[in-house]
PDB file of N, CA, C and O in Angstrom, chain B, residues numbered from 101:
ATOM      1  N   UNK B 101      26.602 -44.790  47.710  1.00  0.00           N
ATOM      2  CA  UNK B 101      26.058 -43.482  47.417  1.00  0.00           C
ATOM      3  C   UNK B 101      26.362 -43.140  45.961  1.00  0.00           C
ATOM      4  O   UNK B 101      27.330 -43.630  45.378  1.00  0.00           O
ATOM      5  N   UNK B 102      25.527 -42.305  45.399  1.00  0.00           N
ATOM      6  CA  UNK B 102      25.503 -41.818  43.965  1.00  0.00           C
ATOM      7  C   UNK B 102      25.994 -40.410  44.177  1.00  0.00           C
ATOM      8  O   UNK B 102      25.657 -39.679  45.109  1.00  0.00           O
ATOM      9  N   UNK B 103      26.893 -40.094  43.133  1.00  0.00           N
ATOM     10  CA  UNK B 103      27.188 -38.780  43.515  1.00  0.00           C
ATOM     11  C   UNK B 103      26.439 -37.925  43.615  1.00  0.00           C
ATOM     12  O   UNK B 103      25.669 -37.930  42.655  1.00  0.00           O
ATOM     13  N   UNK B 104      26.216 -37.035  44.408  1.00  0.00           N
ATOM     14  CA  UNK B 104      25.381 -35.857  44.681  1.00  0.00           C
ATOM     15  C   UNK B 104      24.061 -35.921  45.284  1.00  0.00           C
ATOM     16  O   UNK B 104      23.191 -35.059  45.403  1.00  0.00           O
ATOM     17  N   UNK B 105      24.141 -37.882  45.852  1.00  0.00           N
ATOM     18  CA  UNK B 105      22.941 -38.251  46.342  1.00  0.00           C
ATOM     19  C   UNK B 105      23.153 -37.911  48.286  1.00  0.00           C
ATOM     20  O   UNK B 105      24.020 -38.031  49.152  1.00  0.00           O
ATOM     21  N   UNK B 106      21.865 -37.487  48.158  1.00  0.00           N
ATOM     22  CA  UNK B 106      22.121 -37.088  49.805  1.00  0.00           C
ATOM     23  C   UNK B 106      21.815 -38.234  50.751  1.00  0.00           C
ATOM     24  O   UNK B 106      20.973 -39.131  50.747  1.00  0.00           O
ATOM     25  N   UNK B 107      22.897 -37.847  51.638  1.00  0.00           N
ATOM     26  CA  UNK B 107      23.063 -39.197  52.505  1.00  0.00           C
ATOM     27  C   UNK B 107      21.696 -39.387  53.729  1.00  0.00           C
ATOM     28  O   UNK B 107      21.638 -38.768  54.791  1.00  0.00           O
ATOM     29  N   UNK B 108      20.902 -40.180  53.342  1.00  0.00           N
ATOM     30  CA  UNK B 108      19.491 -40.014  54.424  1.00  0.00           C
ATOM     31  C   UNK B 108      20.001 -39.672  56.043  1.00  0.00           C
ATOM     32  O   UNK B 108      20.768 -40.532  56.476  1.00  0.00           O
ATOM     33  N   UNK B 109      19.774 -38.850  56.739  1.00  0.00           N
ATOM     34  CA  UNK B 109      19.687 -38.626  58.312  1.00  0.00           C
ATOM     35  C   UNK B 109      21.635 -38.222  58.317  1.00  0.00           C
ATOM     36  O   UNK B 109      22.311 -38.440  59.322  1.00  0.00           O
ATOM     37  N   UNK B 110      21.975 -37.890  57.582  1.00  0.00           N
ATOM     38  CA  UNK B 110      23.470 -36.896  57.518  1.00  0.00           C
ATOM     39  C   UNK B 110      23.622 -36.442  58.297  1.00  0.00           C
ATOM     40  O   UNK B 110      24.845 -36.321  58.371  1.00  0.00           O
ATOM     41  N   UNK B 111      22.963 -35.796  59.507  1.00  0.00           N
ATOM     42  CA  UNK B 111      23.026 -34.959  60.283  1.00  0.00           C
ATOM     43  C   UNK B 111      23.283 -35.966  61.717  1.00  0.00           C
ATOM     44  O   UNK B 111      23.970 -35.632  62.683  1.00  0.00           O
ATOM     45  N   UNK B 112      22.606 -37.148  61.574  1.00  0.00           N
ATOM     46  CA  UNK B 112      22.460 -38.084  62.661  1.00  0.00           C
ATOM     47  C   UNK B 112      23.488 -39.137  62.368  1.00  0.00           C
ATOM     48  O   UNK B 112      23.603 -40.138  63.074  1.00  0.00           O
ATOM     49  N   UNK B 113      24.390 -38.846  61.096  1.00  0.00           N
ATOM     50  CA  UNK B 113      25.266 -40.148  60.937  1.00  0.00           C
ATOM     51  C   UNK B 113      26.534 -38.967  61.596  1.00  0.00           C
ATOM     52  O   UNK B 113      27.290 -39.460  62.433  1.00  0.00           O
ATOM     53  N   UNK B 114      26.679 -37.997  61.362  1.00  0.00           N
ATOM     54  CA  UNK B 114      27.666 -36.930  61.373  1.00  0.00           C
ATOM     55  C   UNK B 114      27.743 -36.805  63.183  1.00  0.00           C
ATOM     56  O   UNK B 114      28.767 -36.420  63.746  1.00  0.00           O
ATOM     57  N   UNK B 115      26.488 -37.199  63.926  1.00  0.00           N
ATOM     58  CA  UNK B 115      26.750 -36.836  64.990  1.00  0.00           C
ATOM     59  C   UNK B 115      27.164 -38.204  65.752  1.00  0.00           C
ATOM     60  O   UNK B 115      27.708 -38.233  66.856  1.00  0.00           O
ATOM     61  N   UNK B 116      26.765 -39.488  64.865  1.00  0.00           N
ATOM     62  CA  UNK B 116      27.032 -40.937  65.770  1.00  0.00           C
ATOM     63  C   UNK B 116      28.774 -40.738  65.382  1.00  0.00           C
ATOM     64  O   UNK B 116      29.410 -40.853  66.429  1.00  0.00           O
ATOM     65  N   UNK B 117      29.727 -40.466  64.135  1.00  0.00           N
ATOM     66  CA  UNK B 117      30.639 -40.577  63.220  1.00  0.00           C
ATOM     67  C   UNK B 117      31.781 -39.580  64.538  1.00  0.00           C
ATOM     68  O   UNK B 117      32.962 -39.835  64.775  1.00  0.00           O
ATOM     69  N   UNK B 118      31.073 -38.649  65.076  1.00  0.00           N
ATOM     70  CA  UNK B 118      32.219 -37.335  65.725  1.00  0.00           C
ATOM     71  C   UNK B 118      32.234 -38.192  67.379  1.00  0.00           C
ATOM     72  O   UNK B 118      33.016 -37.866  68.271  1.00  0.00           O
ATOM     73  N   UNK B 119      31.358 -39.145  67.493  1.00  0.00           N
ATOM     74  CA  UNK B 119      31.886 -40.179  68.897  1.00  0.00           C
ATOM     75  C   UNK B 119      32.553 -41.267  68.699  1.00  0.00           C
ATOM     76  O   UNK B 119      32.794 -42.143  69.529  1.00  0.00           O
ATOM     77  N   UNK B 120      32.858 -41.224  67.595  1.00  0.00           N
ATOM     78  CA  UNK B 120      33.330 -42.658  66.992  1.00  0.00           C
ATOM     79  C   UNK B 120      34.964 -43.009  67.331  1.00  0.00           C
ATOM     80  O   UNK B 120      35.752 -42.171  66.892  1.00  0.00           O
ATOM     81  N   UNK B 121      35.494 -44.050  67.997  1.00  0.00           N
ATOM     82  CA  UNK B 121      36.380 -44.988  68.357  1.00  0.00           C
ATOM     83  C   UNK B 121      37.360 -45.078  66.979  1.00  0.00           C
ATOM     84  O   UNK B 121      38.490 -44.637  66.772  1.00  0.00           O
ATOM     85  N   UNK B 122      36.473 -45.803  66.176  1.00  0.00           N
ATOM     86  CA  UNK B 122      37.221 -46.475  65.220  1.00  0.00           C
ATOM     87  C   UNK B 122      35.976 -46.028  64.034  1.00  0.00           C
ATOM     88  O   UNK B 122      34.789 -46.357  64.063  1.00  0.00           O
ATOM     89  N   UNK B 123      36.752 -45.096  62.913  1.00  0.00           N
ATOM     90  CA  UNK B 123      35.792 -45.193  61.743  1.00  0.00           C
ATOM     91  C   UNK B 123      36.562 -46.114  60.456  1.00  0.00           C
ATOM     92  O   UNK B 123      37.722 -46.044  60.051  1.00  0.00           O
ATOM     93  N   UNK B 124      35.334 -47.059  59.967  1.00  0.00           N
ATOM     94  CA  UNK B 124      35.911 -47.957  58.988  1.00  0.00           C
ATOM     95  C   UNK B 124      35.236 -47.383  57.357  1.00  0.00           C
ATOM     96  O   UNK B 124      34.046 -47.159  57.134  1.00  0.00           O
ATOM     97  N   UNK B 125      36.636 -47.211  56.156  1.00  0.00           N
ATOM     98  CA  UNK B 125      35.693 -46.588  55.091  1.00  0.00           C
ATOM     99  C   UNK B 125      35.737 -48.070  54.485  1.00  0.00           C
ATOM    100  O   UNK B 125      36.778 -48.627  54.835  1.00  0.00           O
ATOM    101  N   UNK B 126      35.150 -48.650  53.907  1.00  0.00           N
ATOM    102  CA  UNK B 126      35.397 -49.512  52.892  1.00  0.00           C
ATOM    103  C   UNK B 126      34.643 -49.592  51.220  1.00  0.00           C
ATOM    104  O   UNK B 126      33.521 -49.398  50.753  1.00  0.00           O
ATOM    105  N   UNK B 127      35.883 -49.960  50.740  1.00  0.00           N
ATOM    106  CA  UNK B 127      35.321 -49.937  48.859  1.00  0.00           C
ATOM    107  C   UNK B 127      35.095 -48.816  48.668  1.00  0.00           C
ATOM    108  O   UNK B 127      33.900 -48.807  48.372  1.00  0.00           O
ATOM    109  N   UNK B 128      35.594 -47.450  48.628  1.00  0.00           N
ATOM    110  CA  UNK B 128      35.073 -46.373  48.003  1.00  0.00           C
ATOM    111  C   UNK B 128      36.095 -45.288  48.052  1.00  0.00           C
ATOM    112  O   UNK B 128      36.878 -44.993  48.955  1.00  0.00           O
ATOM    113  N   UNK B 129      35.874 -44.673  46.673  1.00  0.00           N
ATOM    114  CA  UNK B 129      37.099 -43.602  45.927  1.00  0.00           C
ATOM    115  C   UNK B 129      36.651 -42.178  46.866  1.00  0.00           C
ATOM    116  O   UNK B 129      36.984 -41.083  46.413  1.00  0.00           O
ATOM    117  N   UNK B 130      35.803 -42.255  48.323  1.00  0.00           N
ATOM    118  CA  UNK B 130      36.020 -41.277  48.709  1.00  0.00           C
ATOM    119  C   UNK B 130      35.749 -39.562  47.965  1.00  0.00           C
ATOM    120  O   UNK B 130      36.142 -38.460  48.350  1.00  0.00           O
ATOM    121  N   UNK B 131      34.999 -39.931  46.896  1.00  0.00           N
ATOM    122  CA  UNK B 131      34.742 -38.692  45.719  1.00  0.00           C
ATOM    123  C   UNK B 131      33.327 -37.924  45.917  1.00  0.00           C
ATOM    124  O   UNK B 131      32.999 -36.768  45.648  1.00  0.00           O
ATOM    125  N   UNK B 132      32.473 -39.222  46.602  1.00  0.00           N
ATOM    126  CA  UNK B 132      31.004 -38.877  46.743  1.00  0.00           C
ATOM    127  C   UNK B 132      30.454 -38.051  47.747  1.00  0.00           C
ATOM    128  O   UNK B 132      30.384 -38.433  48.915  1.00  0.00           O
ATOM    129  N   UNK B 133      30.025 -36.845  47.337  1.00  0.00           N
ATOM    130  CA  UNK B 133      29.944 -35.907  48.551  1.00  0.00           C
ATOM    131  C   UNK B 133      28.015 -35.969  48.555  1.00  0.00           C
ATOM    132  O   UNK B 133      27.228 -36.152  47.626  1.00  0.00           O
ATOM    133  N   UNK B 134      27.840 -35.783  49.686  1.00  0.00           N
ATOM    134  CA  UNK B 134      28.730 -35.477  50.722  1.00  0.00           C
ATOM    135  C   UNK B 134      28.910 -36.493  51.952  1.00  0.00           C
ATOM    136  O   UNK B 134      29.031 -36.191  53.139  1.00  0.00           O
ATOM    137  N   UNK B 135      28.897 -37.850  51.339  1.00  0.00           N
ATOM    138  CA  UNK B 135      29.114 -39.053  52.240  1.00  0.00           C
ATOM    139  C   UNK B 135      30.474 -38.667  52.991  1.00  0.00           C
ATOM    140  O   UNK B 135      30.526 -38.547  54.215  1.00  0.00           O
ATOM    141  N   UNK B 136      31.660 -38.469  52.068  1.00  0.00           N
ATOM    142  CA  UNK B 136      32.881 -38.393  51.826  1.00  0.00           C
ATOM    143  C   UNK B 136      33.222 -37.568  53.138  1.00  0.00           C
ATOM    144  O   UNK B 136      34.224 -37.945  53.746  1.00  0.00           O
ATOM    145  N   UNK B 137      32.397 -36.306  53.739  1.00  0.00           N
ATOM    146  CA  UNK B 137      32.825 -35.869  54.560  1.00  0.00           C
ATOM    147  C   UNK B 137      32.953 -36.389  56.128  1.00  0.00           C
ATOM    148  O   UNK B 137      33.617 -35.838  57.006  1.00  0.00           O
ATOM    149  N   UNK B 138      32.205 -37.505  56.251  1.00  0.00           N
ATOM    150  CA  UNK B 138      31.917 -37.947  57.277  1.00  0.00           C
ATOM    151  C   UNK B 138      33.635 -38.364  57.856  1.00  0.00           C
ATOM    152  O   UNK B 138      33.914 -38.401  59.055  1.00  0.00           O
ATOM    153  N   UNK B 139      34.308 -38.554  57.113  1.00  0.00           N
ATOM    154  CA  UNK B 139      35.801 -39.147  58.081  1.00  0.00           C
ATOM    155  C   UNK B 139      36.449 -37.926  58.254  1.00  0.00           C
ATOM    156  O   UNK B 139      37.671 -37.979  58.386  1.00  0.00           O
ATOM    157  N   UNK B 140      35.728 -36.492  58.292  1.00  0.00           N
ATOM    158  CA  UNK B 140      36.625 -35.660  58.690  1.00  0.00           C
ATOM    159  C   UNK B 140      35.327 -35.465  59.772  1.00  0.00           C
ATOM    160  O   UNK B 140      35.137 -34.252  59.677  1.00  0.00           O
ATOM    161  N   UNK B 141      34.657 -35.807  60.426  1.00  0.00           N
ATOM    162  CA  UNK B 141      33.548 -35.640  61.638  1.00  0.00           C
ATOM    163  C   UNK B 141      34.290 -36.288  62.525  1.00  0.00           C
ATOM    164  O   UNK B 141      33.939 -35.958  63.658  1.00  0.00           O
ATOM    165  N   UNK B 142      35.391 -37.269  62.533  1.00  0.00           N
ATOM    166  CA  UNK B 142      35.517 -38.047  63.400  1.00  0.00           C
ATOM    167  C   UNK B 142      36.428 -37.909  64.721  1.00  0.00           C
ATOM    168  O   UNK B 142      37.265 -38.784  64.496  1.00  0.00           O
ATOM    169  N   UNK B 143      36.738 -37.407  65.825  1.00  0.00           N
ATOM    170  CA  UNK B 143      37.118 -37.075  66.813  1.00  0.00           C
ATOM    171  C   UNK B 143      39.133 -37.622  66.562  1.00  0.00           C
ATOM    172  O   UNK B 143      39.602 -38.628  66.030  1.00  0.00           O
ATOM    173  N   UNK B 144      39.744 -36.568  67.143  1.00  0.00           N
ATOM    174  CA  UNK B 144      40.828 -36.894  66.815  1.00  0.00           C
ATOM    175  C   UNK B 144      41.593 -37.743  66.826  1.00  0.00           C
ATOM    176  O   UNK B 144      42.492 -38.126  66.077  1.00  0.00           O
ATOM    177  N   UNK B 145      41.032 -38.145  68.091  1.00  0.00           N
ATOM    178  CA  UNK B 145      41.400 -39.778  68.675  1.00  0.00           C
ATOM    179  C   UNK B 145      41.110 -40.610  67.955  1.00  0.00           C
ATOM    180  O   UNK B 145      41.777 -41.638  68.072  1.00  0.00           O
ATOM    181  N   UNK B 146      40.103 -40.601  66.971  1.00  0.00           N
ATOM    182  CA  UNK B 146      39.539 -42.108  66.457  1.00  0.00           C
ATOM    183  C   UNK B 146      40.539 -42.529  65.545  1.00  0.00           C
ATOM    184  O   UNK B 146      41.206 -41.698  64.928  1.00  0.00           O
ATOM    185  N   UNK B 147      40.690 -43.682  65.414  1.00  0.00           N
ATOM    186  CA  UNK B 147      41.743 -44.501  64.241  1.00  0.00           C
ATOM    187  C   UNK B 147      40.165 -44.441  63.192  1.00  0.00           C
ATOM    188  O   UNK B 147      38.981 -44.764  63.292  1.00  0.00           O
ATOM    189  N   UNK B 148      41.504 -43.530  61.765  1.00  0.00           N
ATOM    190  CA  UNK B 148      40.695 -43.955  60.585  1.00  0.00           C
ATOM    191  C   UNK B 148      40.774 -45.040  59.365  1.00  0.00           C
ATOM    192  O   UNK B 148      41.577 -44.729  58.484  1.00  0.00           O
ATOM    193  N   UNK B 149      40.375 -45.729  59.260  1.00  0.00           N
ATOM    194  CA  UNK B 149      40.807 -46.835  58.741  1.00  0.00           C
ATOM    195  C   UNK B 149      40.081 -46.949  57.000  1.00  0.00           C
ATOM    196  O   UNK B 149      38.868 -47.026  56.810  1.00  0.00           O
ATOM    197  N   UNK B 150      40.754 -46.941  56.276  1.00  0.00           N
ATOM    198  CA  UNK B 150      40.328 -47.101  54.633  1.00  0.00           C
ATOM    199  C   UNK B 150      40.876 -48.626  53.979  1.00  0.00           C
ATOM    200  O   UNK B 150      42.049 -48.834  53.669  1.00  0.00           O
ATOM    201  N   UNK B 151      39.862 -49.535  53.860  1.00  0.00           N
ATOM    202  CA  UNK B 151      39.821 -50.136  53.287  1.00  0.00           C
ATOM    203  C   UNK B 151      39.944 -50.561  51.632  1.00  0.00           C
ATOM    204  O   UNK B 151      38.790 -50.898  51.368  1.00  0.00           O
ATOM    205  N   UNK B 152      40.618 -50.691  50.593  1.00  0.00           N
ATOM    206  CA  UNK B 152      40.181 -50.022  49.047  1.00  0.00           C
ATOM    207  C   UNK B 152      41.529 -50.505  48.213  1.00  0.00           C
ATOM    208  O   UNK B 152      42.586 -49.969  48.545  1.00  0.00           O
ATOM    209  N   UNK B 153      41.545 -51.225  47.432  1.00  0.00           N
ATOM    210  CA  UNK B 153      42.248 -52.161  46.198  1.00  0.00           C
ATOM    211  C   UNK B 153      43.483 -50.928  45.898  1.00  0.00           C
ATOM    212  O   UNK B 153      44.692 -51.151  45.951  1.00  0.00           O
ATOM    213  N   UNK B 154      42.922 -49.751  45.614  1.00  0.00           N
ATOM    214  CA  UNK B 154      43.801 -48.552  45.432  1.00  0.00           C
ATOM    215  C   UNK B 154      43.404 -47.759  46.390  1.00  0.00           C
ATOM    216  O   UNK B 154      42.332 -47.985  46.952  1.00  0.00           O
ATOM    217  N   UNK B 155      44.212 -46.668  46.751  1.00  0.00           N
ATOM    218  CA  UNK B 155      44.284 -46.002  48.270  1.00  0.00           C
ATOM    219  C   UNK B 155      43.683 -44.681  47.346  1.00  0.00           C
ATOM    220  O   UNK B 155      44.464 -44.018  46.664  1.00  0.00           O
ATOM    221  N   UNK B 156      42.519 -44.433  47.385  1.00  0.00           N
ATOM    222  CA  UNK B 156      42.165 -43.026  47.106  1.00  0.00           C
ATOM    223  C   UNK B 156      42.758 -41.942  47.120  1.00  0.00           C
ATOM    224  O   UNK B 156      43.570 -41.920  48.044  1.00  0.00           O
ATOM    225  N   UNK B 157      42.735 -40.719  46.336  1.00  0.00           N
ATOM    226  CA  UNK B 157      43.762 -39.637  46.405  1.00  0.00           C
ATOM    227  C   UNK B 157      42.972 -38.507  47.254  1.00  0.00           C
ATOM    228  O   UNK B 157      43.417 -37.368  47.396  1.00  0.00           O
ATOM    229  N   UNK B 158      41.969 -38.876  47.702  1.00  0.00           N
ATOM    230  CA  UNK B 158      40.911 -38.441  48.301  1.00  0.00           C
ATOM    231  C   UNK B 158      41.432 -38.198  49.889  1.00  0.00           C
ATOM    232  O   UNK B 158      41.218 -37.342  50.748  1.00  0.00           O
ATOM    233  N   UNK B 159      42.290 -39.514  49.789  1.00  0.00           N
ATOM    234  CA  UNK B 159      42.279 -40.245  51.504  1.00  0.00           C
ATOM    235  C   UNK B 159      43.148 -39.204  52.146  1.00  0.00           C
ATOM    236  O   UNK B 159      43.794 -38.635  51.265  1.00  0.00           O
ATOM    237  N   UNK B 160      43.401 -38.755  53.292  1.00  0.00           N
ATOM    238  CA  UNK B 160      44.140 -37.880  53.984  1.00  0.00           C
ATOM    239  C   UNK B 160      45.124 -38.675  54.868  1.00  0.00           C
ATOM    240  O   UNK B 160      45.221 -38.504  56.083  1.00  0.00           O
ATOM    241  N   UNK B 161      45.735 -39.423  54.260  1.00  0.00           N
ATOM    242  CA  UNK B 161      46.782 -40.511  54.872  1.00  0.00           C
ATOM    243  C   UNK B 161      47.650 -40.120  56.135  1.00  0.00           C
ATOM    244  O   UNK B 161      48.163 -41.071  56.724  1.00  0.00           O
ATOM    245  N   UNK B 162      47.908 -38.727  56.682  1.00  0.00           N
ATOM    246  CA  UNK B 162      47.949 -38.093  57.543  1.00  0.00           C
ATOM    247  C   UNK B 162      47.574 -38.407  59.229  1.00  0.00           C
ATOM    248  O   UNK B 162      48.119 -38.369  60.333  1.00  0.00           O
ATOM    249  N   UNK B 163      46.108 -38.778  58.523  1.00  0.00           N
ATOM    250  CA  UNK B 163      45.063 -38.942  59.410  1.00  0.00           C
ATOM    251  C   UNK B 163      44.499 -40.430  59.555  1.00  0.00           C
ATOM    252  O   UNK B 163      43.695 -40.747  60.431  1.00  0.00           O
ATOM    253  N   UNK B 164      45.241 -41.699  58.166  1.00  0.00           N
ATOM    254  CA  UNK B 164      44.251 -42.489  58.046  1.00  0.00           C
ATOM    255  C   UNK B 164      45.619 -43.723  57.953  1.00  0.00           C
ATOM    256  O   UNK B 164      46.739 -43.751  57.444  1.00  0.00           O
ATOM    257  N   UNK B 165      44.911 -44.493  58.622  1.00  0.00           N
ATOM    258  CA  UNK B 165      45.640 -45.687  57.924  1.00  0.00           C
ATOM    259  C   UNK B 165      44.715 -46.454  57.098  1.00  0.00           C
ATOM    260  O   UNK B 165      43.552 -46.784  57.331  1.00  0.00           O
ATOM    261  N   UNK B 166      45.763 -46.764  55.677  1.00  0.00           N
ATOM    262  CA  UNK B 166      45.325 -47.597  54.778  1.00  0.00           C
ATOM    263  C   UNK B 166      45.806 -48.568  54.161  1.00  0.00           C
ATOM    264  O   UNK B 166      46.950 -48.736  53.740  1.00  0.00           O
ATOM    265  N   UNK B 167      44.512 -49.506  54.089  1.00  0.00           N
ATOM    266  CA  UNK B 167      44.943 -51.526  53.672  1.00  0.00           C
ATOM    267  C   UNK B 167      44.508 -51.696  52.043  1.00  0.00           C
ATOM    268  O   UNK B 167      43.323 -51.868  51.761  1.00  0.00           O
ATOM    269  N   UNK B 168      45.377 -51.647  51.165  1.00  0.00           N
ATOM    270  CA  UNK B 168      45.624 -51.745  49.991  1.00  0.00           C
ATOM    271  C   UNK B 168      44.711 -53.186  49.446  1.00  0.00           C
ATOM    272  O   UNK B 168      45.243 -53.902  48.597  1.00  0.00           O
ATOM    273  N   UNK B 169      43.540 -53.491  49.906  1.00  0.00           N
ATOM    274  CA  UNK B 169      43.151 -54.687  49.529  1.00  0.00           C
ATOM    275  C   UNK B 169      41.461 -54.236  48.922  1.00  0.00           C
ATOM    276  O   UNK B 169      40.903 -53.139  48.950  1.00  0.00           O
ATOM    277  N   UNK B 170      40.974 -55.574  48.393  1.00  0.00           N
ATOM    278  CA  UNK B 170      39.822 -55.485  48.418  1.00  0.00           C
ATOM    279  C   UNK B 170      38.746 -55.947  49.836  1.00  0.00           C
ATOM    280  O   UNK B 170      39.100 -56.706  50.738  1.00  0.00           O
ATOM    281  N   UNK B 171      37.860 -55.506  49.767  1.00  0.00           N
ATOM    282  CA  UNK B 171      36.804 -55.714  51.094  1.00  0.00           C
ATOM    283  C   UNK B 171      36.761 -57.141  51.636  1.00  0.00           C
ATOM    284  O   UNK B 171      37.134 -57.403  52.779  1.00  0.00           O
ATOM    285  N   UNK B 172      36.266 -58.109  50.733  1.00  0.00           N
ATOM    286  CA  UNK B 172      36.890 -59.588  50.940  1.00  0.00           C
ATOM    287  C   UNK B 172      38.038 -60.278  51.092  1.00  0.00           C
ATOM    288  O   UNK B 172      38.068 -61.488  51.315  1.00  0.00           O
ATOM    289  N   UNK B 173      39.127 -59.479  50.969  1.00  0.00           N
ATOM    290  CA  UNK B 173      40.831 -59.724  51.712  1.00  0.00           C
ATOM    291  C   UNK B 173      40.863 -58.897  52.659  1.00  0.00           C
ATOM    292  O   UNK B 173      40.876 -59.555  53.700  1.00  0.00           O
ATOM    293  N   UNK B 174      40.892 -57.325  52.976  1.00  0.00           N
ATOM    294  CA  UNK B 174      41.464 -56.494  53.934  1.00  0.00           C
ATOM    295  C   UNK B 174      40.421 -56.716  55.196  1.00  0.00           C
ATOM    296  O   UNK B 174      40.707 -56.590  56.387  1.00  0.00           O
ATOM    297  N   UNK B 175      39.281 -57.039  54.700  1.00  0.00           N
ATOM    298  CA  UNK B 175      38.333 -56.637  56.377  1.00  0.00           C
ATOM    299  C   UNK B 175      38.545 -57.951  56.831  1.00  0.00           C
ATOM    300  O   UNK B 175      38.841 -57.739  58.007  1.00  0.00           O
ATOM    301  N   UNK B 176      38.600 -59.490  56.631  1.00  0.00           N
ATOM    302  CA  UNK B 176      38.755 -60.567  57.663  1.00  0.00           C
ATOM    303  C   UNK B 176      40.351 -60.420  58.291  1.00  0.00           C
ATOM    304  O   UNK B 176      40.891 -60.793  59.333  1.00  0.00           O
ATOM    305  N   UNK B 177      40.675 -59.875  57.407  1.00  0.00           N
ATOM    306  CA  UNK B 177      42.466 -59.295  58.111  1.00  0.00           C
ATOM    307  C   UNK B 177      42.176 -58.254  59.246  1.00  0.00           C
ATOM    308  O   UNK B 177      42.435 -58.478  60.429  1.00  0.00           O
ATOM    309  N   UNK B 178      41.702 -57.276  58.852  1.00  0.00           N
ATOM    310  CA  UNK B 178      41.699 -56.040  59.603  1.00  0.00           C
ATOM    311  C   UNK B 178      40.685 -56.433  60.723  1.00  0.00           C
ATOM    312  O   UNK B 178      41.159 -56.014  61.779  1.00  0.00           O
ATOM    313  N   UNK B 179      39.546 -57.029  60.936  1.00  0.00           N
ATOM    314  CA  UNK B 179      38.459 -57.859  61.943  1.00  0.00           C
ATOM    315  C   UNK B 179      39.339 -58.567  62.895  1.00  0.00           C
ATOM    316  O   UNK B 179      39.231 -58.479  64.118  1.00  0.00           O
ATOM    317  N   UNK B 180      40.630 -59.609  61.966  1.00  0.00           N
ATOM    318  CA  UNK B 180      41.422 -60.442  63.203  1.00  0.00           C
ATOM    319  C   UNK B 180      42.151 -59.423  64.030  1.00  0.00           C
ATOM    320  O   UNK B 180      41.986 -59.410  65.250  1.00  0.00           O
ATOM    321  N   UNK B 181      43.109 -58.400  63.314  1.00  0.00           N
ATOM    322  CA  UNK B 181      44.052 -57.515  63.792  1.00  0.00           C
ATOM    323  C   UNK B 181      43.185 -57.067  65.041  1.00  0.00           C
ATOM    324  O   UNK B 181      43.682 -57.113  66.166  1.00  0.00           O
ATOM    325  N   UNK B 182      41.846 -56.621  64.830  1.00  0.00           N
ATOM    326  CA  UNK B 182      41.643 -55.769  65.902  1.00  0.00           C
ATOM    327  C   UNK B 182      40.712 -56.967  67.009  1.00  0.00           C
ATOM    328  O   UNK B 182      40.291 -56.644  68.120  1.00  0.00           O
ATOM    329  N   UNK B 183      40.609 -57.795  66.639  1.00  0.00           N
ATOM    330  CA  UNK B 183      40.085 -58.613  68.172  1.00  0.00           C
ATOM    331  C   UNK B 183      41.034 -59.319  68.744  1.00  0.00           C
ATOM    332  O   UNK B 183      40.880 -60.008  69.753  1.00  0.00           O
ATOM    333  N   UNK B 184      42.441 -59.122  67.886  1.00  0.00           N
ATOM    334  CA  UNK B 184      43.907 -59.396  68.721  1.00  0.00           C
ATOM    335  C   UNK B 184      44.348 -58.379  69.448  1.00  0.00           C
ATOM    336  O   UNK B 184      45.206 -58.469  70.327  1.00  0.00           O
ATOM    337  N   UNK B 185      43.664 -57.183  69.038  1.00  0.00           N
ATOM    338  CA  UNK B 185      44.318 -55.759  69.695  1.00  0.00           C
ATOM    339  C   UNK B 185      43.163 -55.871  70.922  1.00  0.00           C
ATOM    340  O   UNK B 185      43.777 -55.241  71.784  1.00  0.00           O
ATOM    341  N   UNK B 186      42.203 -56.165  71.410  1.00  0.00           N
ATOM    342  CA  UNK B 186      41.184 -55.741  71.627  1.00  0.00           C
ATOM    343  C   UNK B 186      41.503 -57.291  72.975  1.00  0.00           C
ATOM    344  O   UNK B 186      40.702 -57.352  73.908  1.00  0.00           O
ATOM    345  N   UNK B 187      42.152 -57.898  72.937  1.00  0.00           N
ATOM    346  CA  UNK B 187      42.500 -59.219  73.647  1.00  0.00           C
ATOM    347  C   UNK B 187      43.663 -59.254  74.738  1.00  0.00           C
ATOM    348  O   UNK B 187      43.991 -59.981  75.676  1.00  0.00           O
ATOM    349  N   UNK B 188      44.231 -57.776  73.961  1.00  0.00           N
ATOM    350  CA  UNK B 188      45.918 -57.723  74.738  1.00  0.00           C
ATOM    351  C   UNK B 188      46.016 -56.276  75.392  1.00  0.00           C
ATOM    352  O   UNK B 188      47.018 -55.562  75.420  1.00  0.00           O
ATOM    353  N   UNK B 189      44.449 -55.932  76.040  1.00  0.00           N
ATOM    354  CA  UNK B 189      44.434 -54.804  76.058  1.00  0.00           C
ATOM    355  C   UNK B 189      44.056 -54.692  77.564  1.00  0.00           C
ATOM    356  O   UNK B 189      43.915 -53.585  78.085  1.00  0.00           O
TER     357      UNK B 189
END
């Protein structure tokens, strides 16, 4: 997303995003609105997961766990973690 570019069908990502299990952010400073709001749509339960080389100051770490990598290191990590979690369950 470009900043201040509107996110096509926002309304329909905001409503798939607030049933969501597991939301994954990856590669992004989290700055671009109003993409950016979508990980606060997400049901309390859901694990939020931020992917990103540097951990955004954006990120609400509170709420999120975050993997200090780039997209091509953290997600085949974070993909195994969870079909090991997803195996012992």
């Amino acid at each position: 997303m470009w900043f201040g570019e509107l996110v096509p069908a926002m309304d329909e990502a905001a409503r798939i995003v607030s049933q969501a299990d597991i939301f994954l952010c990856i590669g992004t400073s989290l700055q671009v609105y109003p993409a950016n709001s979508l990980i606060f749509a997400t049901p309390r339960r859901a694990r939020r997961i931020v992917v990103n080389p540097e951990v955004p100051d954006l990120v609400p770490t509170e709420i999120c766990e975050c993997i200090a990598k780039t997209a091509c290191e953290g997600v085949p990590e974070l993909v195994a973690s969870l079909l090991l979690e997803s195996t012992t369950l």
